[in-house]
VEXLOPA-892698 format. One record per residue: residue in one letter; x, y, z of N, C-alpha, C in turn; residue number from 1. Coordinates in steps of 0.02 Angstrom, whole numbers, plus 50000, padded with zeros to 5 digits. Layout:
BEGIN
PALO aa   nxx   nyy   nzz  caxx  cayy  cazz   cxx   cyy   czz   i
PALO  A     X     Y     Z     X     Y     Z     X     Y     Z NUM
...
//
This chain:
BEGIN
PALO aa   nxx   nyy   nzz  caxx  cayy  cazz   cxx   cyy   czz   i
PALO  X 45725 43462 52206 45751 43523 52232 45827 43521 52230   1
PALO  X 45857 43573 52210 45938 43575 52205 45967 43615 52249   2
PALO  X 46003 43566 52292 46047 43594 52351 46091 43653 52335   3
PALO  X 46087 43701 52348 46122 43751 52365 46202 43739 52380   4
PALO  X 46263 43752 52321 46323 43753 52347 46346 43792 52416   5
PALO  X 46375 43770 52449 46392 43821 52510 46475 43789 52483   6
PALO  X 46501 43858 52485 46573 43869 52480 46614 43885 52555   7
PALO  X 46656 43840 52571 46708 43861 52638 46718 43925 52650   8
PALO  X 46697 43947 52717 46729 44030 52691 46792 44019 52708   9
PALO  X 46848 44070 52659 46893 44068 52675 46929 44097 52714  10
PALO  X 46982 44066 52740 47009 44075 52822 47056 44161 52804  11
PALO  X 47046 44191 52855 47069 44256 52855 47149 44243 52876  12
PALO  X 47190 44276 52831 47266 44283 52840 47265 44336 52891  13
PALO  X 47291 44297 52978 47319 44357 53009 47397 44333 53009  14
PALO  X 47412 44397 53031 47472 44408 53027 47523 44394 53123  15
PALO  X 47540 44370 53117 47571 44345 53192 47582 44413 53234  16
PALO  X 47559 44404 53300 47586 44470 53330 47667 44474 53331  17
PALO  X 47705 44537 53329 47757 44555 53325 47787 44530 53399  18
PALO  X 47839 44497 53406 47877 44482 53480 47899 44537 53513  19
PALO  X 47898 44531 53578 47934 44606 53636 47989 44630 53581  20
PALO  X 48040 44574 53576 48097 44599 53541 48091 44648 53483  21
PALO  X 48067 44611 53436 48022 44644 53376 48020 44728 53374  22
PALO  X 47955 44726 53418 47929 44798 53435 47980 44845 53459  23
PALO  X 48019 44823 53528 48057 44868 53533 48121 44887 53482  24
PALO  X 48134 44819 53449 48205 44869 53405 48169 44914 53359  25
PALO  X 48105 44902 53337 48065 44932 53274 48044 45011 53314  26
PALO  X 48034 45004 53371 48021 45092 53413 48086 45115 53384  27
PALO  X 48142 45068 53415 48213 45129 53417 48220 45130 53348  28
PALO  X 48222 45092 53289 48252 45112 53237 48195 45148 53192  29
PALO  X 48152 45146 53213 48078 45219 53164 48098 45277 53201  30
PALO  X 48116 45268 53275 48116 45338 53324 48187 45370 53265  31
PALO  X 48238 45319 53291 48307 45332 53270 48292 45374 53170  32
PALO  X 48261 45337 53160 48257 45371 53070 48225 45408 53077  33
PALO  X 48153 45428 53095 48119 45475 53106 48173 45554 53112  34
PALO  X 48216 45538 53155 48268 45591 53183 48288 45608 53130  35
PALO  X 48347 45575 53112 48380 45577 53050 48335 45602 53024  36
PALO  X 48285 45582 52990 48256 45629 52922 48247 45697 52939  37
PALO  X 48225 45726 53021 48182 45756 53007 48261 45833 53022  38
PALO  X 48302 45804 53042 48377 45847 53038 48421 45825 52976  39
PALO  X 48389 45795 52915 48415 45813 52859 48366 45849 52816  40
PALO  X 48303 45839 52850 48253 45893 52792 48279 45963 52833  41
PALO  X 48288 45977 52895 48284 46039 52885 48371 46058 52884  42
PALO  X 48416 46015 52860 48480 46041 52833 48471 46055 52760  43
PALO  X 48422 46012 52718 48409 46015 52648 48366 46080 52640  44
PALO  X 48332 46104 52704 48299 46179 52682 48332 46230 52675  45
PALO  X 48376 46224 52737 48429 46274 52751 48486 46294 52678  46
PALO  X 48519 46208 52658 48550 46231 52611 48506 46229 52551  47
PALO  X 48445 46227 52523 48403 46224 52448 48390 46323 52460  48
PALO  X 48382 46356 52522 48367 46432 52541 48435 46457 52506  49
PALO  X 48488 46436 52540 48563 46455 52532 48586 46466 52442  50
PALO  X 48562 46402 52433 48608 46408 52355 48538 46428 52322  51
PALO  X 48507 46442 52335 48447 46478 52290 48469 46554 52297  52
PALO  X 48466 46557 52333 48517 46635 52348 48586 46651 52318  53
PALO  X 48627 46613 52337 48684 46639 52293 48680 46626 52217  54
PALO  X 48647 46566 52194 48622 46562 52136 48601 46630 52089  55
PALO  X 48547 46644 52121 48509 46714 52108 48550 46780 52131  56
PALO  X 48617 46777 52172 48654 46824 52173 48681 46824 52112  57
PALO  X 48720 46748 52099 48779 46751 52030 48738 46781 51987  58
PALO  X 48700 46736 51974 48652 46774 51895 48640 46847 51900  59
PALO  X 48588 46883 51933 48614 46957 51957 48679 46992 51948  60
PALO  X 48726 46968 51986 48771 46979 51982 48821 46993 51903  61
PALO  X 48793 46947 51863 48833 46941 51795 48788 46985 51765  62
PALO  X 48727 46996 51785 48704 47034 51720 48656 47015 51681  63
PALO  X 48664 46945 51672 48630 46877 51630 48547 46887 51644  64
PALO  X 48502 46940 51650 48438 46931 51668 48413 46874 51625  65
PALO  X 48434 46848 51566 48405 46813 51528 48397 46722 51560  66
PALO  X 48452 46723 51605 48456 46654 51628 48426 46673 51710  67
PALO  X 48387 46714 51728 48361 46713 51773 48301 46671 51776  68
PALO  X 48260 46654 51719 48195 46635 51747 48223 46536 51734  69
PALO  X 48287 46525 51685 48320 46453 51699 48335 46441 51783  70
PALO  X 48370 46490 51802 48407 46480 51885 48346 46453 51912  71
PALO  X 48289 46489 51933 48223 46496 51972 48195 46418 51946  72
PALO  X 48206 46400 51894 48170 46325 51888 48217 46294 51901  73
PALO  X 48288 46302 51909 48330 46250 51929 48338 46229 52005  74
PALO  X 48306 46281 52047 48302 46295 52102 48243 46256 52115  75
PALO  X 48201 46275 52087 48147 46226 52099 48146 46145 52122  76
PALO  X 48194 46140 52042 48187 46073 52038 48242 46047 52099  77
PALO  X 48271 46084 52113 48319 46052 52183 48281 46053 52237  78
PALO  X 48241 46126 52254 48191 46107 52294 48138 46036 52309  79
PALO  X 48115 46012 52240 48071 45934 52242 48098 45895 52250  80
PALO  X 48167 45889 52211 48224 45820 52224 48239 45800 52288  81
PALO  X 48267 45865 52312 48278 45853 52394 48245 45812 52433  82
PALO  X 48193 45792 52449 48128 45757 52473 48133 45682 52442  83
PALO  X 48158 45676 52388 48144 45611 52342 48216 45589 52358  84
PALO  X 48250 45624 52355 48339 45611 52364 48366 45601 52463  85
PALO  X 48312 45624 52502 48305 45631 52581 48269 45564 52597  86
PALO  X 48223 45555 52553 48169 45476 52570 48224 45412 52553  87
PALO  X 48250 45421 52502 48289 45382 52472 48360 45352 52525  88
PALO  X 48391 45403 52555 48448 45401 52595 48439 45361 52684  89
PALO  X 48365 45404 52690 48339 45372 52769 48313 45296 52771  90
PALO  X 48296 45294 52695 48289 45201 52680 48338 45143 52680  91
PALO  X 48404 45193 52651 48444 45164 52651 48482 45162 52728  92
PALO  X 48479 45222 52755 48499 45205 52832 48473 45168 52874  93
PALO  X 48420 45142 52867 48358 45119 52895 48401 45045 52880  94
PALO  X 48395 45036 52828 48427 44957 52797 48497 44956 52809  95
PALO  X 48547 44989 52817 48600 44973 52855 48618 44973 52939  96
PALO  X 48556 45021 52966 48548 45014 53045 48516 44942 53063  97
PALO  X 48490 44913 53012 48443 44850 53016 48498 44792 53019  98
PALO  X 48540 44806 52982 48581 44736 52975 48642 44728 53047  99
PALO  X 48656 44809 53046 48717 44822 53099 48678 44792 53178 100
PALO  X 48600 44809 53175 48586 44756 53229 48560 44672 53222 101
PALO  X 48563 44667 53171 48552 44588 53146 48625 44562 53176 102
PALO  X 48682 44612 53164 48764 44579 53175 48779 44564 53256 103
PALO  X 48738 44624 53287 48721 44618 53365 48679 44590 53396 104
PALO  X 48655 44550 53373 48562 44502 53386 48593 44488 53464 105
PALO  X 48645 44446 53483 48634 44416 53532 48649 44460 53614 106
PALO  X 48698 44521 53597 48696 44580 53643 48659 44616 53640 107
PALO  X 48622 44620 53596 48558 44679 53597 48497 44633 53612 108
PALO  X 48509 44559 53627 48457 44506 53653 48464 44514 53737 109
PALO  X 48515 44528 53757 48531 44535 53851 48515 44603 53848 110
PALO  X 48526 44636 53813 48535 44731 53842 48433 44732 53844 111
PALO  X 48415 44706 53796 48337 44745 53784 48284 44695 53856 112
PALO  X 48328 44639 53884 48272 44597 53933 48280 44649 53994 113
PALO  X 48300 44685 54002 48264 44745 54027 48202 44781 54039 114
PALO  X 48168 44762 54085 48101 44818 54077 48095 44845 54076 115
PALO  X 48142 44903 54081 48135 44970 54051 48135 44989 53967 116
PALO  X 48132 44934 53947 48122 44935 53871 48057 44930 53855 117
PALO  X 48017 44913 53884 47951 44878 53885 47911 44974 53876 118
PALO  X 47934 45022 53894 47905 45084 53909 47910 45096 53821 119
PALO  X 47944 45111 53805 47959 45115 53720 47894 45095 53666 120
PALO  X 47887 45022 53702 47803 45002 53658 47741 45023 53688 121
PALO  X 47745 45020 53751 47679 45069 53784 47681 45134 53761 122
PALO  X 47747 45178 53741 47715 45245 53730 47702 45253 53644 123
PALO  X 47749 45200 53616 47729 45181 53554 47626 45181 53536 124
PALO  X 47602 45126 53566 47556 45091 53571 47522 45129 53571 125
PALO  X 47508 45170 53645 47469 45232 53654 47441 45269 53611 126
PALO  X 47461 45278 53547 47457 45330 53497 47438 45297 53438 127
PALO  X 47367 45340 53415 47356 45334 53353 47342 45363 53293 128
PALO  X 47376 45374 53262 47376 45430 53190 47361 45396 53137 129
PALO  X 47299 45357 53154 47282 45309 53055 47362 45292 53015 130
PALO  X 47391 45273 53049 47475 45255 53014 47478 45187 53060 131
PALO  X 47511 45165 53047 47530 45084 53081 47592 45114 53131 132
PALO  X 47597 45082 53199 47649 45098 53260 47702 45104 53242 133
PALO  X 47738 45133 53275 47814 45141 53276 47834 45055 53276 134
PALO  X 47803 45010 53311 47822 44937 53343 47829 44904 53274 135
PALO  X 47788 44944 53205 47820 44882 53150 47865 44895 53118 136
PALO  X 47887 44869 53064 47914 44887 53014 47906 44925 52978 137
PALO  X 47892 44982 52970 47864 45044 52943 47912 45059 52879 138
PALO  X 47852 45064 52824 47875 45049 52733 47899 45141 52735 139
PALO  X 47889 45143 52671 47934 45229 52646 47854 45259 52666 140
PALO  X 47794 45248 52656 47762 45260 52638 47714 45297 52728 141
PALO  X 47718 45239 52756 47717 45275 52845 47758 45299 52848 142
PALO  X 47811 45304 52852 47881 45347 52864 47890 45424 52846 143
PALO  X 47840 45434 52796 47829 45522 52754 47775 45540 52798 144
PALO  X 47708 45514 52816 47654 45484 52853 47671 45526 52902 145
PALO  X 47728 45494 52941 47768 45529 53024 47803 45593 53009 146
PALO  X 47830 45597 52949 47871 45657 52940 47831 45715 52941 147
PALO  X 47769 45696 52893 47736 45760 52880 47702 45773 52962 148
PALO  X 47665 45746 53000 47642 45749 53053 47702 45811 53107 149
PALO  X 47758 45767 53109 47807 45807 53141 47839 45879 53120 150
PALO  X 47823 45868 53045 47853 45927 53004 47791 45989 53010 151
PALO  X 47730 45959 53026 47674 46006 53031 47651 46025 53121 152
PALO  X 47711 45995 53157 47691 45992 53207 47627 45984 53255 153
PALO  X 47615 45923 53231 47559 45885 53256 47561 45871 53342 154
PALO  X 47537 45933 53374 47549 45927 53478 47551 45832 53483 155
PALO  X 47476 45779 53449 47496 45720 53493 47565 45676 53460 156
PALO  X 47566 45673 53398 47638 45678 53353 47698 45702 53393 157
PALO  X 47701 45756 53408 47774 45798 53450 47765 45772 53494 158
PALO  X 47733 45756 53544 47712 45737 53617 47756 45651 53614 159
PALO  X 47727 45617 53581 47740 45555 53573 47818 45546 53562 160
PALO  X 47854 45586 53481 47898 45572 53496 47939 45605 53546 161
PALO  X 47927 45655 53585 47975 45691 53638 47967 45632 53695 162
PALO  X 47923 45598 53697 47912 45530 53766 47980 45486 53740 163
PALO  X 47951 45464 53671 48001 45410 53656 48078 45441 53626 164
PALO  X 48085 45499 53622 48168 45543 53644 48188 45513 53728 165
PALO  X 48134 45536 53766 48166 45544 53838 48154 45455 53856 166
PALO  X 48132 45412 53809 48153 45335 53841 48220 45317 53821 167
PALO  X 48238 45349 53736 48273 45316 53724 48356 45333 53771 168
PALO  X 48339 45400 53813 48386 45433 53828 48398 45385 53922 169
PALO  X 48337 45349 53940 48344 45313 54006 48375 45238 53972 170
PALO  X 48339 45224 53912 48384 45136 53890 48477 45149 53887 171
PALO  X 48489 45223 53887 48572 45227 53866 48590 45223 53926 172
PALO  X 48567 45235 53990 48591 45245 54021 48654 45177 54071 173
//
């Protein structure tokens, strides 16, 4: 009779839980970008409305019906860019807010042993939208994830971040 190989199962990669510290700078700086994006998408609506308009004034204006239906796709295409050119910028703020507190590690190590920081990951925590917490490191990819939620005004989405607005507004104090 031939013994049956039994193979090791193999050991499952977890991933270490995230430290207090961790979580809370990762609330403030997703809360903190979250912001930012979501008051440069709607400056990028405001002005993609604006120059689509005067755009479509000039052309009008000259006469040129022939370069009207060029304007309208050029408009367009500023319309899609915007979004790709908005993701692009909040990543990069994201990665320079990251380092400017890497430069502060050891004052932003006394300011956060505070328990009132500790509220930030509970209201974090609380919430779940099939997206990974505010508490990680959140890629481009959760980050559009939150936008669209907020941008579609999602009540437990808005709810959540208006909690973690009014913490971040008791940690300044």
């Amino acid at each position: 009779m031939l013994k049956k190989e039994v193979k090791p199962a193999k050991r499952q990669e977890t991933t270490p839980a995230l430290d207090r510290e961790s979580k809370i700078l990762n609330v403030m700086l997703n809360t903190s970008v979250l912001l930012m994006a979501l008051m440069t998408d709607a400056f990028s609506d405001v002005f993609a409305k604006m120059a689509s308009g005067m755009t479509q004034a000039i052309a009008t204006g000259f006469g040129d019906a022939e370069k009207e239906p060029n304007t309208k796709k050029n408009m367009q295409q500023v319309e899609t860019e915007f979004p790709k050119q908005m993701i692009t910028q909040i990543l990069q703020m994201k990665t320079d807010m990251k380092k400017q507190l890497r430069a502060k590690k050891d004052e932003i190590e006394r300011k956060i042993a505070d328990p009132k920081f500790d509220s930030g990951i509970t209201i974090a925590e609380q919430y779940n939208f099939g997206v990974p917490n505010l508490t990680s490191d959140l890629d481009e990819q959760s980050l559009l994830k939150y936008i669209v939620l907020l941008k579609a005004q999602d009540a437990r989405c808005t709810r959540m971040f208006q909690e973690l607005m009014d913490w971040m507004k008791t940690i300044n104090e």
